[in-house]
C-alpha positions in Angstrom: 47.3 -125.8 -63.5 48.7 -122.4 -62.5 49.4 -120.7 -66.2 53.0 -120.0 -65.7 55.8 -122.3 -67.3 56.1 -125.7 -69.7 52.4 -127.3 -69.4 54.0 -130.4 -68.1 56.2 -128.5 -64.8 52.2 -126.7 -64.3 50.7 -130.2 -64.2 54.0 -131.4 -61.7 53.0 -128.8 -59.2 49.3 -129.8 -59.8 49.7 -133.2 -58.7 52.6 -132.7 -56.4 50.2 -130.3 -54.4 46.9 -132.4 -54.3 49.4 -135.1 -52.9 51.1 -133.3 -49.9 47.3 -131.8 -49.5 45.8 -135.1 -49.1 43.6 -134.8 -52.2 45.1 -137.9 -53.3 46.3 -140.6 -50.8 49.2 -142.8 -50.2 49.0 -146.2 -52.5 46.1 -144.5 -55.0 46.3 -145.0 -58.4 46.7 -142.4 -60.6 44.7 -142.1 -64.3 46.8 -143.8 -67.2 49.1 -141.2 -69.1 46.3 -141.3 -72.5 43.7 -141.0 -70.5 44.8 -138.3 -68.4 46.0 -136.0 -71.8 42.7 -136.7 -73.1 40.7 -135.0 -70.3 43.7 -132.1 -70.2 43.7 -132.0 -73.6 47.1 -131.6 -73.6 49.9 -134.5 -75.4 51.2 -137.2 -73.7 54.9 -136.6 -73.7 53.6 -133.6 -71.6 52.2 -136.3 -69.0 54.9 -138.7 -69.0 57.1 -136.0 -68.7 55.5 -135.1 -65.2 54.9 -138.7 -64.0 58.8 -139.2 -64.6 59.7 -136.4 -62.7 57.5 -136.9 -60.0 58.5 -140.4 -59.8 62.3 -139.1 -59.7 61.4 -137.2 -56.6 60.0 -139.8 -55.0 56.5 -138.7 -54.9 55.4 -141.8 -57.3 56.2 -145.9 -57.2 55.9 -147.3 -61.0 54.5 -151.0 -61.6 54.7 -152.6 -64.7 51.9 -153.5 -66.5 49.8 -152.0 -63.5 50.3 -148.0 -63.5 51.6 -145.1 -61.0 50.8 -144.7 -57.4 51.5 -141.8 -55.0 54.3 -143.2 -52.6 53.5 -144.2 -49.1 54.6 -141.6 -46.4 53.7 -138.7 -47.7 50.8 -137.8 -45.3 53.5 -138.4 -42.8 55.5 -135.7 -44.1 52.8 -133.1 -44.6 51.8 -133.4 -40.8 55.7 -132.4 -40.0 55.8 -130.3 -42.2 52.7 -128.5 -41.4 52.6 -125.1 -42.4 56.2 -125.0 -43.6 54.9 -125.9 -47.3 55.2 -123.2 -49.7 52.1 -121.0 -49.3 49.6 -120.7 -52.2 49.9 -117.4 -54.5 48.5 -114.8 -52.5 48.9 -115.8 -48.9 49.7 -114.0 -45.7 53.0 -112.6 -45.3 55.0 -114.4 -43.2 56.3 -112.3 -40.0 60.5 -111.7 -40.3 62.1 -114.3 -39.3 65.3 -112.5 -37.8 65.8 -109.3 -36.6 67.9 -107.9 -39.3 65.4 -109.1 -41.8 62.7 -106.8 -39.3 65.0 -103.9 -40.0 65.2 -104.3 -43.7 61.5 -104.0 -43.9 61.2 -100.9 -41.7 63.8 -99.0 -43.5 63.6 -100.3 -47.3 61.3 -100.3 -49.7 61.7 -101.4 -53.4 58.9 -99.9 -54.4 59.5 -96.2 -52.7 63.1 -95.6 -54.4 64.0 -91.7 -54.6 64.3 -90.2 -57.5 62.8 -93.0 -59.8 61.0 -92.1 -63.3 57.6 -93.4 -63.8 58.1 -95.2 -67.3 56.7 -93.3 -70.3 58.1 -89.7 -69.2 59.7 -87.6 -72.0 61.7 -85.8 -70.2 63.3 -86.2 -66.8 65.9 -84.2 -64.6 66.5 -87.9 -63.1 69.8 -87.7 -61.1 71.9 -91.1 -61.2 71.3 -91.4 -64.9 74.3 -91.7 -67.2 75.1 -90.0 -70.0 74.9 -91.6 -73.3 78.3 -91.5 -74.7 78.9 -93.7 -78.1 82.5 -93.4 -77.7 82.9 -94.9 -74.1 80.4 -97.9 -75.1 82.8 -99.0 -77.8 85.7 -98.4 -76.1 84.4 -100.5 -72.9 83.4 -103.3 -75.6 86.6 -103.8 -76.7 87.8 -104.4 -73.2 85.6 -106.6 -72.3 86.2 -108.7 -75.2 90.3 -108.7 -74.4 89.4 -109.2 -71.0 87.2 -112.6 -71.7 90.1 -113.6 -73.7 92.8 -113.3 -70.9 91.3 -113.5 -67.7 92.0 -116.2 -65.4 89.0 -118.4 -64.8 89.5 -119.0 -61.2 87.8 -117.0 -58.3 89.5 -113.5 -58.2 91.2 -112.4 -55.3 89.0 -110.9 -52.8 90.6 -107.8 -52.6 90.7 -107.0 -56.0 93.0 -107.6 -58.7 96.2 -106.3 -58.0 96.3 -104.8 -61.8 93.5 -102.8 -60.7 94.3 -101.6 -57.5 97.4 -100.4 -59.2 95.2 -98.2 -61.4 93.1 -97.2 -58.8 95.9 -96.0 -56.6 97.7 -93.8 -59.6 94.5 -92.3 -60.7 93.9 -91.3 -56.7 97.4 -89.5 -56.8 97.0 -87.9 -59.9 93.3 -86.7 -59.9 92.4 -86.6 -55.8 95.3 -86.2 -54.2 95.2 -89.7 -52.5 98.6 -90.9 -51.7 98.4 -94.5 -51.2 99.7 -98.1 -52.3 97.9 -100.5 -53.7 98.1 -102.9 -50.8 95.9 -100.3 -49.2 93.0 -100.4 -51.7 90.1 -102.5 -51.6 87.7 -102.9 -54.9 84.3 -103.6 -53.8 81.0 -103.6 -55.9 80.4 -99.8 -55.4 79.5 -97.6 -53.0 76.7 -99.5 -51.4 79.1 -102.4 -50.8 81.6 -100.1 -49.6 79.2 -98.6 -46.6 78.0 -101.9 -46.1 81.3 -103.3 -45.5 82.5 -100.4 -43.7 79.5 -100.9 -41.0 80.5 -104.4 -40.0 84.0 -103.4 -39.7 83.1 -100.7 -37.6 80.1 -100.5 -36.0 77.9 -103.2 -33.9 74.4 -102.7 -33.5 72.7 -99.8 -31.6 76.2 -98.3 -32.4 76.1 -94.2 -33.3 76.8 -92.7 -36.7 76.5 -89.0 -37.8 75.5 -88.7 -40.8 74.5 -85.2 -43.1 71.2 -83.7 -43.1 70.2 -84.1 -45.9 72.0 -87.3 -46.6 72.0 -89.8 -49.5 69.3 -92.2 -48.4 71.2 -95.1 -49.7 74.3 -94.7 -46.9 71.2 -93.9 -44.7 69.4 -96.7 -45.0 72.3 -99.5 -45.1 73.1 -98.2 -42.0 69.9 -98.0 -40.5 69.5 -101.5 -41.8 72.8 -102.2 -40.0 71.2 -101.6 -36.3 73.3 -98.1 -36.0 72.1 -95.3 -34.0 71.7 -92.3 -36.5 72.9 -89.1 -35.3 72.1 -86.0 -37.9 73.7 -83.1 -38.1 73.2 -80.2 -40.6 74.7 -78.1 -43.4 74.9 -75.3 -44.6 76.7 -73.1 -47.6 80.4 -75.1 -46.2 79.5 -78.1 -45.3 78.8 -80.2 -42.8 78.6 -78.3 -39.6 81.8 -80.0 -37.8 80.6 -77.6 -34.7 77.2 -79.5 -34.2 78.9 -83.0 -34.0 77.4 -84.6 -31.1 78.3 -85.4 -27.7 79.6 -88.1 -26.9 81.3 -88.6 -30.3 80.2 -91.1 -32.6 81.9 -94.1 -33.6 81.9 -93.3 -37.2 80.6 -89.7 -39.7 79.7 -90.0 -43.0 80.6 -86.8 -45.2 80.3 -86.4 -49.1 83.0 -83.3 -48.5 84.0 -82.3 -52.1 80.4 -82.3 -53.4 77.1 -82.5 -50.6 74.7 -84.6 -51.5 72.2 -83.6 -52.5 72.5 -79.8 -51.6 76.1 -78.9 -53.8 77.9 -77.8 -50.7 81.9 -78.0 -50.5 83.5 -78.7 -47.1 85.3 -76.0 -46.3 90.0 -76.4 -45.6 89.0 -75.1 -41.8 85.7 -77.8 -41.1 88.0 -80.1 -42.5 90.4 -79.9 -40.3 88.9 -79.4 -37.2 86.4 -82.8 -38.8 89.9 -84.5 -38.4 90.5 -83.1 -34.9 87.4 -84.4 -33.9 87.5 -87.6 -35.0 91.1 -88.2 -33.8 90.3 -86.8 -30.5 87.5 -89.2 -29.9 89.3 -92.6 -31.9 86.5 -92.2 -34.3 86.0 -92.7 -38.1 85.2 -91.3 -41.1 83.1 -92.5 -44.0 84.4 -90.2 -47.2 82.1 -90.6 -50.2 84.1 -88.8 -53.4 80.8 -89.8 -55.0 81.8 -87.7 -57.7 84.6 -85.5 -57.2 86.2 -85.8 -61.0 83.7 -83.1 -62.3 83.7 -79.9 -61.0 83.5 -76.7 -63.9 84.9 -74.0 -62.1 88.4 -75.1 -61.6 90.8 -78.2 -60.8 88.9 -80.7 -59.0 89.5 -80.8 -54.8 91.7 -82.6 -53.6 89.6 -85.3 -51.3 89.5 -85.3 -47.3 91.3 -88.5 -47.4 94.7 -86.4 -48.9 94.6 -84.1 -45.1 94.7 -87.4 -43.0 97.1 -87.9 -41.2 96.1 -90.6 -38.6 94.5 -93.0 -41.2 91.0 -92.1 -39.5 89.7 -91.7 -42.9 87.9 -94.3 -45.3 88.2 -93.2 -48.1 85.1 -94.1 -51.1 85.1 -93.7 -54.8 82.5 -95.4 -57.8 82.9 -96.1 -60.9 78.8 -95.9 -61.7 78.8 -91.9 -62.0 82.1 -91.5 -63.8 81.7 -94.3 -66.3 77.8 -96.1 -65.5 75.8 -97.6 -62.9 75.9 -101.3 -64.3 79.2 -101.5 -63.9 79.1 -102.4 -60.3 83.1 -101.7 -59.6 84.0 -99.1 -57.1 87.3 -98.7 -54.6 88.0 -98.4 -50.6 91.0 -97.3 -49.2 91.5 -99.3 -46.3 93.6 -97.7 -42.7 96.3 -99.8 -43.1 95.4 -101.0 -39.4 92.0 -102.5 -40.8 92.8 -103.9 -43.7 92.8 -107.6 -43.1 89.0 -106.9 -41.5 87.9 -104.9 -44.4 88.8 -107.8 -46.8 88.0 -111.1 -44.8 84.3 -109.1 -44.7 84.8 -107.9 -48.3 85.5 -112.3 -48.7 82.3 -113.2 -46.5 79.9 -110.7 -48.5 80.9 -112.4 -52.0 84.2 -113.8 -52.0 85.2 -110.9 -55.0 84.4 -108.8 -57.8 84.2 -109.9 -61.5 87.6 -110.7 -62.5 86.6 -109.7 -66.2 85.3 -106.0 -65.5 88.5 -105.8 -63.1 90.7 -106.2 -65.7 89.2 -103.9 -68.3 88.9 -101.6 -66.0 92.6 -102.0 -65.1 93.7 -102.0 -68.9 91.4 -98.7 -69.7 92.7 -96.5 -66.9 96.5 -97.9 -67.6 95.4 -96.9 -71.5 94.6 -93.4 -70.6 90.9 -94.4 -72.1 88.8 -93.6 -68.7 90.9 -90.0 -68.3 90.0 -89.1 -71.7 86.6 -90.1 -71.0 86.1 -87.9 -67.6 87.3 -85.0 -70.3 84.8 -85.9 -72.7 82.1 -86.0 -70.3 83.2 -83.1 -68.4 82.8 -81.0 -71.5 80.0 -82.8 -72.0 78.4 -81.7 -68.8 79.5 -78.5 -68.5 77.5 -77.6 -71.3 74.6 -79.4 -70.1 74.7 -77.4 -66.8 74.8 -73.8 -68.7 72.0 -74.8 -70.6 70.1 -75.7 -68.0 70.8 -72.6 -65.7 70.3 -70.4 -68.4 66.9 -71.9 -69.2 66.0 -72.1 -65.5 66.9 -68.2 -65.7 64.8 -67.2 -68.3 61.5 -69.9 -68.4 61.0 -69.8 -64.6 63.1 -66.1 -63.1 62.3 -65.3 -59.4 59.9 -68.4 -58.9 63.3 -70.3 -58.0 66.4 -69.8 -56.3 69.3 -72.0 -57.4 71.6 -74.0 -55.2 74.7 -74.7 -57.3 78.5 -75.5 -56.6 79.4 -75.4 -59.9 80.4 -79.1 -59.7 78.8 -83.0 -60.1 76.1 -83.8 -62.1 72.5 -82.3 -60.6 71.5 -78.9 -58.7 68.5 -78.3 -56.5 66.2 -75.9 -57.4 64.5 -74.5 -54.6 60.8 -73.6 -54.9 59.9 -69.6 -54.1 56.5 -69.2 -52.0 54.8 -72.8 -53.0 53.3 -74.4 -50.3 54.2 -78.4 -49.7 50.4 -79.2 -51.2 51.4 -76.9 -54.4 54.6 -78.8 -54.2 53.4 -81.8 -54.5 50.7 -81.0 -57.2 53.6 -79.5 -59.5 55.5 -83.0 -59.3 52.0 -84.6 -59.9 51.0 -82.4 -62.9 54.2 -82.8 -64.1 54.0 -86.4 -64.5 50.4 -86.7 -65.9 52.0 -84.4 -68.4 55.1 -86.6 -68.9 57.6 -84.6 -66.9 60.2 -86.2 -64.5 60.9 -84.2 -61.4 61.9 -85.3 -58.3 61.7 -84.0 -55.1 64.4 -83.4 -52.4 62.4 -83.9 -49.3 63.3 -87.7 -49.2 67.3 -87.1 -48.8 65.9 -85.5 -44.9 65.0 -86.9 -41.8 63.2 -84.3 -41.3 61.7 -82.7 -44.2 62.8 -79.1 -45.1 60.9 -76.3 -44.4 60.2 -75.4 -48.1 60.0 -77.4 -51.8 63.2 -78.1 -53.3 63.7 -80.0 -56.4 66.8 -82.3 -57.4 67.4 -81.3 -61.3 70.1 -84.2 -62.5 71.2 -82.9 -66.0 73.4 -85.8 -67.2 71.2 -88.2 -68.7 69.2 -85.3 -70.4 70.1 -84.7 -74.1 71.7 -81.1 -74.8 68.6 -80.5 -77.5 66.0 -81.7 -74.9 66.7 -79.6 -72.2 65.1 -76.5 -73.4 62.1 -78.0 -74.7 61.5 -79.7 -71.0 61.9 -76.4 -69.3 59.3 -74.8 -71.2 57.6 -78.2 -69.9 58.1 -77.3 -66.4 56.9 -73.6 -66.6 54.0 -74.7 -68.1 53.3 -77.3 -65.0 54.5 -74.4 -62.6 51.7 -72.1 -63.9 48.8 -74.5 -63.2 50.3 -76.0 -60.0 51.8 -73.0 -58.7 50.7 -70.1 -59.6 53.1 -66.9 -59.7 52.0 -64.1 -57.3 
């Protein structure tokens, strides 16, 4: 028996596999139930229980008053069957069976996820974690609950309910400066759904798509995954550099415009434009990820690239998981009205619809006011967070960084002063034998940059932790890099 499960489903597979392996043949008897939990030392119940199941599959004949015997024809079946029996523990992977399942292995990998903590840090500048607020878990509790309560049982519609996309399309008007009607939103489960669905809509295989460089190597990946042609193109202090787009145009750019990820940058009114131009000239597309547009410290939050478009070449992205949390897997498309009935029969054909529950909490909390209040709260929040940590950054570590920061979102990269890519490395390796989190920006390029940069997310790092993790940091800096 294998170890793993109720003793009598480890002796089921025991027996079931010396049968298909020809360890026990057609018509032999097998040992009497006593007997056999005697030698197992195990109870009978747990015998009879697999005798009765493996007689319910077919694999034994009972005879009263004579015993159980393995079923005739099962040698038959294991020679067409052959090789297509599940593989003992351990065994050769098998080769991909299609060629999208080929492309998911050469451009994914569980176990290589940016920006990842090993468990057992005490501190980490992880970007993507939330922020713990007490309020907003109660708050989202008692929705839920209601929701339960009231929600029809049925399969939701697959374009969302229409409560929400109600919601969805005031809170674009007032916050983004997204004027749209609900018929033209799409609630999908976030934004990896939302590029996912946007591919198939858009682009068939070996297909080109321009995407930043740096890039979020989630949007890169789905669509490598996809089959597209990748096309990047870089960016600087505005933006995306609209006069490096590629000739011929691509079918479809994706742009986080209102806050670059990962390097901070803010498209500038004149790239966007002539962005627009571009794509209009060439009947091309664009993928808009507001990722996190609701925080910026400086002053109102921009107004998104979707609010200049004019010739509904813009789809338009926002998620739930940074504002609110990542397990809530709700997030919005705005569909061109032109495209809408392919955005949702693929947004049907990928899982037929979002939870109904969360949909309507979600729906009742932003009709409420409770999600605005919360973007204040954790503005605030974060905007504290951030001074701490650039005025710790200022006074632990001075010259040996340079700080890329828009003043908006919920991370900033620190870039590295005069450290080679070996010292680079060693820092984020001393810093987590010494139980420090950091995380390097190198694997949001194609081509990594030209010197060490670090991604510092400050959200899920407690206000009264942060200093005590710089001093953390200077400490690894001095051993892995020293200062000149």
């Amino acid at each position: 028996m294998d170890g793993h499960g109720p003793l009598h489903s480890q002796l089921t597979r025991a027996l079931k596999a010396a049968m298909l392996e020809g360890r026990m043949a057609a018509g032999e008897r097998l040992p009497p139930t006593r007997l056999l939990a005697r030698e197992l030392e195990v109870s009978r119940n747990t015998v009879l229980a697999a005798y009765e199941q493996l007689q319910a599959e077919g694999f034994l004949r009972g005879k009263v008053g004579s015993g159980s015997y393995v079923a005739p024809g099962l040698q038959a079946q294991r020679a067409v069957e052959g090789e297509r029996a599940v593989p003992p523990a351990g065994s050769r992977v098998l080769p991909p069976q299609s060629v999208h399942a080929g492309r998911l292995r050469r451009f994914h990998d569980h176990a290589r996820i940016p920006g990842r903590t090993v468990p057992g840090t005490r501190y980490a500048f992880q970007y993507g974690v939330p922020m713990t607020n007490p309020a907003l878990t109660s708050a989202w509790a008692r929705e839920l609950s209601r929701a339960a309560r009231y929600t029809a049982p049925s399969y939701p519609p697959s374009q969302g309910l229409p409560a929400l996309r109600e919601a969805v399309a005031g809170y674009l008007g007032r916050r983004r400066g997204v004027q749209v009607a609900a018929d033209d939103v799409l609630i999908v489960n976030g934004t990896q759904q939302a590029i996912a669905l946007t591919a198939r809509v858009l682009l068939d295989p070996g297909a080109a798509a321009a995407i930043e460089e740096p890039q979020y190597f989630a949007i890169r990946e789905v669509l490598q995954i996809h089959g597209a042609r990748l096309q990047p193109v870089p960016v600087d202090g505005e933006g995306l550099r609209v006069d490096m787009l590629p000739m011929p145009a691509p079918r479809l750019v994706c742009v986080t415009p209102s806050h670059q990820f990962p390097t901070g940058a803010v498209l500038s009114l004149p790239r966007r434009q002539a962005l627009l131009d571009y794509v209009h000239a060439h009947d091309g597309w664009i993928f808009e990820d507001d990722y996190d547009g609701e925080f910026r410290y400086d002053a109102r939050p921009l107004s998104a690239l979707r609010s200049l478009d004019r010739r509904g070449r813009v789809v338009y992205v926002g998620s739930f998981s940074k504002a609110m949390f990542p397990a809530l897997r709700l997030g919005y498309l705005v569909m061109p009205p032109g495209l809408r009935e392919d955005f949702i029969s693929a947004k049907w054909a990928e899982d037929f619809g979002s939870s109904s529950v969360e949909q309507a909490a979600l729906a009742r909390f932003i009709d409420d006011g409770g999600f605005e209040r919360h973007l204040r709260r954790t503005s605030k929040a974060l905007r504290e967070r951030r001074a701490a940590l650039l005025q710790g950054l200022a006074r632990r570590l001075g010259e040996r960084i340079e700080i890329a920061d828009s003043n908006a979102g919920m991370h900033l990269v620190a870039w590295l002063r005069d450290a080679t890519p070996a010292q680079g490395e060693r820092l984020i390796a001393t810093a987590a034998r010494r139980g420090l989190g950091l995380h390097p920006i190198a694997p949001f390029y194609l081509q990594p940059p030209a010197r060490q940069g670090l991604l510092m997310g400050y959200a899920g790092m407690p206000l009264a932790e942060i200093d005590a993790a710089l001093q953390l940091f200077a400490e690894c800096m001095d051993e892995a890099v020293p200062a000149r």
